[in-house]
C-alpha atoms as one frame of an Amber mdcrd trajectory, in Angstrom:
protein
  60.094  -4.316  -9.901  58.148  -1.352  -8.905  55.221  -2.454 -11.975  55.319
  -6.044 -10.033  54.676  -4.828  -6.638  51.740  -2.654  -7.754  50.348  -5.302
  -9.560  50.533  -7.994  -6.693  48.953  -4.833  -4.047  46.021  -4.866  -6.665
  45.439  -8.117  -6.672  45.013  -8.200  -3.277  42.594  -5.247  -2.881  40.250
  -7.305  -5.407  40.410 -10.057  -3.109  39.187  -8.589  -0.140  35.683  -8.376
   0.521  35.151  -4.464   0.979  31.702  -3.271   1.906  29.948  -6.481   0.135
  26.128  -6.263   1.059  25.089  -9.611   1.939  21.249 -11.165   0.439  20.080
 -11.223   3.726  21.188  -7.960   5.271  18.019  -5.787   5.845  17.575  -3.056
   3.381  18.146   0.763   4.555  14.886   1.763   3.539  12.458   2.512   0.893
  10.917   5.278  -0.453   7.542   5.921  -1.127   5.308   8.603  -2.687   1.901
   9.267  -0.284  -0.543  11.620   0.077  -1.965  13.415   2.952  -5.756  12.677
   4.962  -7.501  13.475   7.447 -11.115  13.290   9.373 -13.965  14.639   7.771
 -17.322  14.973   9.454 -20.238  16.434   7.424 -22.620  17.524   9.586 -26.427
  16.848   9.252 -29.339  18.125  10.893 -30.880  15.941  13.798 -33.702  17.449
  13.787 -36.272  19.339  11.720 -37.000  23.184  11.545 -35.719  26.129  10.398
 -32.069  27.222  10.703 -31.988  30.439  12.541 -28.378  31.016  12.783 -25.079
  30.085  11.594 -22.522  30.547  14.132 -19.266  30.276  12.005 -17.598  30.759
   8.358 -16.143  28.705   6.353 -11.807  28.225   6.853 -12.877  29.095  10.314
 -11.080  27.212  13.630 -13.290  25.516  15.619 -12.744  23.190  19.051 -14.597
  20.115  20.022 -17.837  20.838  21.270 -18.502  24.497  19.946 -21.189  25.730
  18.036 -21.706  25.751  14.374 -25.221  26.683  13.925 -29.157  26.462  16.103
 -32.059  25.212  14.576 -35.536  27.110  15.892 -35.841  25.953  19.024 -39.401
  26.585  20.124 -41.283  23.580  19.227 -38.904  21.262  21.002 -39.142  23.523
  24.051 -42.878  23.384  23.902 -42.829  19.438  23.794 -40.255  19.531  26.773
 -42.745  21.164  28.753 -45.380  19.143  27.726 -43.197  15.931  28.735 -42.805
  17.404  32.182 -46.194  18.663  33.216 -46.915  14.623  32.034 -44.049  13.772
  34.589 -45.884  15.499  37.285 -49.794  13.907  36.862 -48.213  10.186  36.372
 -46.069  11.001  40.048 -49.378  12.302  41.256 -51.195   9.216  40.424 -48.480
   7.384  41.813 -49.116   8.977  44.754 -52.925   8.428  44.866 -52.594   4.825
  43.959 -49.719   4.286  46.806 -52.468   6.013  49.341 -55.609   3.569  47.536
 -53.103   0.396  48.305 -52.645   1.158  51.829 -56.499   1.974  52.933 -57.176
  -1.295  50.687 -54.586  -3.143  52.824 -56.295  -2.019  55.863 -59.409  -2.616
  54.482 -59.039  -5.865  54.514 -57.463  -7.205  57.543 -60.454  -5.548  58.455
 -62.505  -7.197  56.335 -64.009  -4.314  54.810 -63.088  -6.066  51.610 -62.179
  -9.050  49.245 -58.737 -10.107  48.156 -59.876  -9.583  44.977 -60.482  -5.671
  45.266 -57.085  -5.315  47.221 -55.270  -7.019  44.255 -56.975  -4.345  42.118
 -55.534  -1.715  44.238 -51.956  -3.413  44.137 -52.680  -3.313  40.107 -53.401
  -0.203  39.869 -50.502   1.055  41.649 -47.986  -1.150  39.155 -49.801   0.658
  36.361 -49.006   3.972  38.113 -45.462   3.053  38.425 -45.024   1.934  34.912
 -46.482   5.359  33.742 -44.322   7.221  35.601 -41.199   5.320  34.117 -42.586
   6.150  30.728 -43.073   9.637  31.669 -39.463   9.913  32.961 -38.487   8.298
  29.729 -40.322  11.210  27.338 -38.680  13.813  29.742 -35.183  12.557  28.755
 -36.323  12.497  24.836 -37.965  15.747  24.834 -33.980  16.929  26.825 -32.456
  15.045  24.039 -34.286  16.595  20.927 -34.017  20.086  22.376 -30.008  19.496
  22.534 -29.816  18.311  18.775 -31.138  21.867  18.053 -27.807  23.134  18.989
 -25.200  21.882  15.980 -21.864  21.956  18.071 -18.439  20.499  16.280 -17.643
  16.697  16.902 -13.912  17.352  16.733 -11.472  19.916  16.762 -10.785  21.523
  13.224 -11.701  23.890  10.785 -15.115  24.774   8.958 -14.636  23.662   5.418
 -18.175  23.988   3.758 -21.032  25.759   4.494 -24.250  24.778   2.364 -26.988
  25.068   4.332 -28.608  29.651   5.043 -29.913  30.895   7.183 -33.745  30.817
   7.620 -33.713  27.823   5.241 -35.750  24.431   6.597 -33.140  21.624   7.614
 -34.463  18.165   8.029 -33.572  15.237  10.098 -30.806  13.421   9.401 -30.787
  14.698   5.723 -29.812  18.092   5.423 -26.065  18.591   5.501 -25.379  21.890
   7.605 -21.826  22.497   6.699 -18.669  20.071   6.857 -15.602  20.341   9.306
 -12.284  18.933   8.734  -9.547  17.930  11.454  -6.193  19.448  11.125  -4.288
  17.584  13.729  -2.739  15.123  13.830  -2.601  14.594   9.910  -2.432  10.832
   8.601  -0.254  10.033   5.287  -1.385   7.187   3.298   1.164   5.478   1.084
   0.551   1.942  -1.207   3.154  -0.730  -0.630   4.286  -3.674  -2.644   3.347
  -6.616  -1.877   7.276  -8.022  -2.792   8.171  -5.844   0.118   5.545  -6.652
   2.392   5.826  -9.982   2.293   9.692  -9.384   3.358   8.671  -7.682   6.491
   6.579 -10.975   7.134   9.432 -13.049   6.608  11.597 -11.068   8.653   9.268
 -10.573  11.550   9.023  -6.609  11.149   5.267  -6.293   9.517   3.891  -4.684
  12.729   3.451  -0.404  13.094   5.699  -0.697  16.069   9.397  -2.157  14.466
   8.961   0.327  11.570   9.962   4.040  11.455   8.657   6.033   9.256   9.571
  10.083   7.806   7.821  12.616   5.644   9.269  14.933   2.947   6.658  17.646
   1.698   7.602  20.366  -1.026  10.718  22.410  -0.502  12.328  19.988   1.963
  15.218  18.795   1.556  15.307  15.048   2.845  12.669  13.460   5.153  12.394
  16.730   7.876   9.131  15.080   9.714   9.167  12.040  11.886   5.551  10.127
  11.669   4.408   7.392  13.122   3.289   4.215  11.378  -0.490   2.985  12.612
  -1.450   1.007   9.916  -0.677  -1.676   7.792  -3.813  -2.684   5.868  -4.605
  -6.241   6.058  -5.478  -7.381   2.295  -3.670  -6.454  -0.545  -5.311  -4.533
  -3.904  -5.504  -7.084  -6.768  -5.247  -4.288  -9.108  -1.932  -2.313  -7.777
  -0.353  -5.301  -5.895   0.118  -3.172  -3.436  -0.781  -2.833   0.450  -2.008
   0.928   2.609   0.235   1.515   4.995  -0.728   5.172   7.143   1.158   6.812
   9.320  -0.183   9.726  12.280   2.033  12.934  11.644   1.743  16.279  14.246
   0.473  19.592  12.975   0.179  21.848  15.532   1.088  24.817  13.187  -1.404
  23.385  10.390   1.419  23.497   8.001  -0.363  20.748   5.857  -3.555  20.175
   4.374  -5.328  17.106   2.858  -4.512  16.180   0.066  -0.989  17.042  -0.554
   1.711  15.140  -2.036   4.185  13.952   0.683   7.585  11.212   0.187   7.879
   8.805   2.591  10.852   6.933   4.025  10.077   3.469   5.379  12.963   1.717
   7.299  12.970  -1.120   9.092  14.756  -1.999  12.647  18.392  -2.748  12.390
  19.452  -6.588  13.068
């Protein structure tokens, strides 16, 4: 009796759907393996001289807008002051060709003179005015190029390489000067199928914002570090099948570097 009662109970545990995951329940996540990035600016001369100091070492911190290194200075100061004794004879012909309209203007309702020399005069004076635009214009360059002599940091970061010595000739544009890379935020890249990524299409979720994202490094246990996704590439590589997704994660305490090894979770929103 007892063997016939168990046997019936059984039955009906089989029957009852416990825990059955249905094909179109979202999944709970994936898992991914993705390696760390981050900005990288070498930076070049802008213009040409000798370097006459270096301002920082390499692994150094540096903030936005700090300097790295000077190039010599002189010449560009030289041409700067050359651009604004220019500035001061074209607003002094100015001048002389404002007072040479007015007598001419006088001049003729006295008729002194012809039309004809008073719309010399008015030329004149146009001429005056468009040199003294030009002037302004060389002022602002000769500014400019003095400013590029100064190599300050375009982002926040540290000093990674340092090629270029002291007392060495750097040249426009071409020499690279030493590099600087970012250290926060850090971005983790990670390659996607395209199986799975056209499942977040179907289902509406293939968009940064619907998808969380967390980052295991090397002695964690789990996913510790919440990220946030920014980008799902647009094409696909023919020769992975798979798609870049990158996601922004903070390091304030420059914990990471580039190039490290990181596991991502993906999961999508709940329906």
């Amino acid at each position: 009796m007892r063997a016939a009662m168990f046997v019936l109970v059984a039955g009906l545990a089989l029957a009852l759907p416990s825990a059955v995951v249905r094909a179109d329940d979202p999944p709970k996540g994936w898992e991914f393996t993705g390696r760390t990035q981050t900005a990288t600016a070498e930076v070049r001369a802008q213009v040409t001289g000798h370097l006459t100091r270096v301002a920082v070492r390499e692994g150094e911190p540096v903030g936005k807008g700090d300097l790295l290194a000077e190039v010599d200075s002189r010449p560009y100061r030289l041409a700067l002051s050359a651009a604004q004794a220019r500035l001061k004879v074209a607003e002094a012909k100015l001048q002389m060709a404002k007072i040479a309209a007015a007598n001419a203007k006088r001049l003729l309702e006295n008729k002194v003179i012809s039309p004809d020399e008073l719309g010399l005069n008015a030329a004149a004076e146009a001429e005056a005015t468009a040199a003294l635009i030009v002037a302004k214009v060389e002022v602002e360059r000769a500014e400019l190029t003095l400013s590029w002599t100064r190599v300050t940091a375009p982002f926040s970061g540290r000093v990674s390489r340092i090629p270029a010595t002291e007392g060495g000739l750097v040249t426009a544009d071409q020499t690279h000067i030493l590099t600087v890379v970012a250290t926060d935020p850090m971005y983790v890249s990670f390659n996607v199928p395209e199986s799975i990524l056209l499942q977040l299409r179907r289902d509406g979720q293939a968009e940064p914002s619907k998808l969380s994202v967390a980052v295991g490094f090397a002695g964690d246990k789990g996913f510790p570090h919440e990220a946030k996704l920014d980008l799902i590439a647009p094409e696909v590589d023919p020769k992975t099948g798979t798609s870049r997704f990158r996601a922004t994660i903070s390091n304030p305490k420059e914990l990471f570097s580039p190039g490290m090894s990181a596991r991502v979770r993906l999961t999508p929103p709940t329906k």
